[in-house]
Residue, then its C-alpha position, 0 to 999 in steps of 0.5 A: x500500500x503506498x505510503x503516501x496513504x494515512x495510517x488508519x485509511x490503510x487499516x481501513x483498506x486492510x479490514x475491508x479485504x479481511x471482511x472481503x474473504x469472510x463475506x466471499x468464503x460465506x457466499x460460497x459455503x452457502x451456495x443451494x442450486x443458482x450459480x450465477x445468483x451465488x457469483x453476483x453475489x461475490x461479485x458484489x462483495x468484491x467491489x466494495x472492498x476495493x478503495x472507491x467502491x462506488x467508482x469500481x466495476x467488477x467483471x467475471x468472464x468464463x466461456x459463455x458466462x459474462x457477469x459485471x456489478x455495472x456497465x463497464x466504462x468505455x475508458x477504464x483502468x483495471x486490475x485483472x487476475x486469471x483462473x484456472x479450472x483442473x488446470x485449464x485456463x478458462x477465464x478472469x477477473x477484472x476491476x475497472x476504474x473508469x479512466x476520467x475519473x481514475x488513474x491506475x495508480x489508484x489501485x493498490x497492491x493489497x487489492x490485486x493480492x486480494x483479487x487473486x485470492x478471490x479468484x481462486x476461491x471462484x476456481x475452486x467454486x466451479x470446479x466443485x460444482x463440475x464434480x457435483x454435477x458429475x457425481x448427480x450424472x453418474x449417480x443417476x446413471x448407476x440407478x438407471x443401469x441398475x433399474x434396467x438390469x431388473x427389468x431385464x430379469x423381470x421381462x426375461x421371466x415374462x418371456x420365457x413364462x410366455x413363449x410356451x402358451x404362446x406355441x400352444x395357441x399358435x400350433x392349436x390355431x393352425x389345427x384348427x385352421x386346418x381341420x376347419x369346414x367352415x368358413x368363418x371357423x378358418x377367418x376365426x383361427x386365421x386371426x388368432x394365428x396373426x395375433x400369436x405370431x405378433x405376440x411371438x414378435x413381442x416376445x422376441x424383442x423382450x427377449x433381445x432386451x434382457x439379452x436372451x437371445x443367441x448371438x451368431x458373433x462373426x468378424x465381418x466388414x461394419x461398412x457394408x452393413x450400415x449402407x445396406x440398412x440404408x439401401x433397405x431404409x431408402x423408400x421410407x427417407x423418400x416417403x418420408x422427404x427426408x436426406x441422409x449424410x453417411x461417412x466412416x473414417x476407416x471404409x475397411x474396418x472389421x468387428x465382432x458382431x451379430x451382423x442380424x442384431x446390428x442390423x436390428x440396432x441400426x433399423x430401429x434407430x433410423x426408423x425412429x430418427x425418421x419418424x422424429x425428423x422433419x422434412x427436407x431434413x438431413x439424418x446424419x449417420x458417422x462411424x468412428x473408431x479408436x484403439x479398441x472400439x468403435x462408434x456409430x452415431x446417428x443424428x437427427x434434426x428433430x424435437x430432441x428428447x425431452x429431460x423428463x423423458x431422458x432416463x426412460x427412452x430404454x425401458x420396455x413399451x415406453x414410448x412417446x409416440x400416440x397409441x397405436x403408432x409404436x409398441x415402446x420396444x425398439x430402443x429397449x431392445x437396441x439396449x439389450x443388443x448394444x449391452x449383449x455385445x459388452x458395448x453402451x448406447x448413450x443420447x445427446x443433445x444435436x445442437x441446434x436441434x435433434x439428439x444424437x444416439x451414440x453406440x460405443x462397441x468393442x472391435x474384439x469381443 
């Protein structure tokens, strides 16, 4: 502090930066759920602690995040100290004096100290609250996995319990069909056979889901794959007005797949993404691949999916789709075939709009 300034103004100073930090340290321990509300707050502790207060501007700047105490004057002086969050530098502090009124002598050393020690407890803010938020996200996905690993077993059940049933009502129906002289006897079983063989399909799928079905596992080419599912969709994106982008960063790469059940995963996906997108819009299919695993992604431009529903989009015969329209069962058993194959199937955020299923598999199983 210059030593030019008298004895008990500099006392004053030093109490005002003392009073600073406990009131900043206060702020942030009682922190609930609005960061920007906590960080205005700080902000505002800040600027009374510099020496002219009513004169100071306080400003804080991380990524998209911009918050000041006031409008920042056009001709300023300021003192400026950065911070870093897990070692990365993401953003500053600064506090202005506006120049026609100030110089930068008018700052004072104890205030660039304190602005340091401040900005580091903002750091230390975020990056604790980086941690909670990954703590909430893998918390919720432990329960989800845990939540769908149940149902898995429960729908297993179902389906074995329902398979035997279902083959006697089928194998009576078709003898009865067959045996029948009248007329409406034979409509009557011939609707009873279509009900069974969809029921059959039901099952089926709730089989995939809880990973009961066999797997016939070969290394075969991926790309050849994805353009016949393409190939197969195209009259539905025609239908539908609807384009598609595919790419893959390496045209040759081989996996261990069911080729059958892969092909199931990228229907169902394409199916779903179709139905979501709007048209004249682009569905954009890309294949990545790393050391041990390779990617698929599909996006699309449509409504996204909503938070509520985020957790849900995997559970057996949820859908958002009206009555009638879907049986709630593709993505539960795309799940079950990415997870028989020891992969994850993860849905983000398409920015601007849509969502982005992303399925990570292993090359080698």
């Amino acid at each position: 502090m210059p030593a030019n300034i008298p004895i008990e103004e500099r006392l004053k100073e030093r109490i005002k930066e003392l009073s600073c930090l406990y009131r900043v340290s206060s702020a942030i321990r009682e922190h609930t759920d609005s960061e920007e509300k906590t960080l205005i707050a700080v902000l505002k502790i800040l600027k009374d602690a510099w020496r002219f207060p009513e004169l100071a501007t306080v400003e804080l700047k991380k990524g998209n995040l911009h918050l000041t105490t006031n409008p920042i004057p056009e001709s300023s002086h300021y003192q400026k100290s950065e911070f870093k969050i897990f070692k990365k530098d993401t953003g500053y502090v600064k506090v202005y004096y506006p120049f026609t009124d100030l110089s930068k002598a008018h700052f004072l050393i104890d205030e660039q100290r304190l602005l340091d020690k401040v900005t580091y407890e903002i750091a230390v803010f975020f990056e604790r609250q980086q941690l909670r938020k990954q703590e909430e996200l893998l918390q919720r996905t432990a329960e989800r996995n845990d939540r769908l690993s149940i149902l898995s077993e429960i729908t297993a059940g179902i389906a074995h319990e329902l398979n035997t049933p279902l083959g006697n009502i089928l194998g009576f129906a078709e003898f009865i069909e067959s045996k029948s002289t009248e007329e409406q006897s034979r409509q009557d079983a011939s609707k009873i056979i279509k009900a069974a063989i969809y029921s059959r399909e039901v099952v089926k799928k709730l089989m995939l889901f809880s990973c009961e079905m066999p797997q016939d596992i070969q290394v075969i080419p991926i790309n050849p794959i994805i353009t016949q599912a393409l190939s197969l969709l195209s009259p539905n994106l025609r239908k539908a007005n609807i384009e598609t982008s595919y790419s893959i960063a390496n045209p040759n790469l081989k996996a261990q797949v069911d080729p059958i059940q892969l092909t199931q995963v990228l229907f169902n996906l394409l199916i779903n993404a179709i139905y979501h997108s709007p048209e004249h819009s682009v569905i954009k299919i890309e294949v990545l691949e790393s050391k041990n695993h390779f990617y698929i992604k599909i996006a699309d431009e449509g409504k996204g999916i909503e938070q509520k529903n985020k957790e849900k989009i995997f559970e057996p015969f949820f859908t958002t789709k009206p009555l009638g329209e879907g049986s709630g069962l593709g993505l539960s058993v795309v799940h079950g075939i990415v997870k028989s194959h020891k992969g994850t199937i993860t849905t983000l955020q398409n920015k601007p709009k849509g969502t982005i299923f992303s399925i990570k598999l292993p090359i080698k199983l």
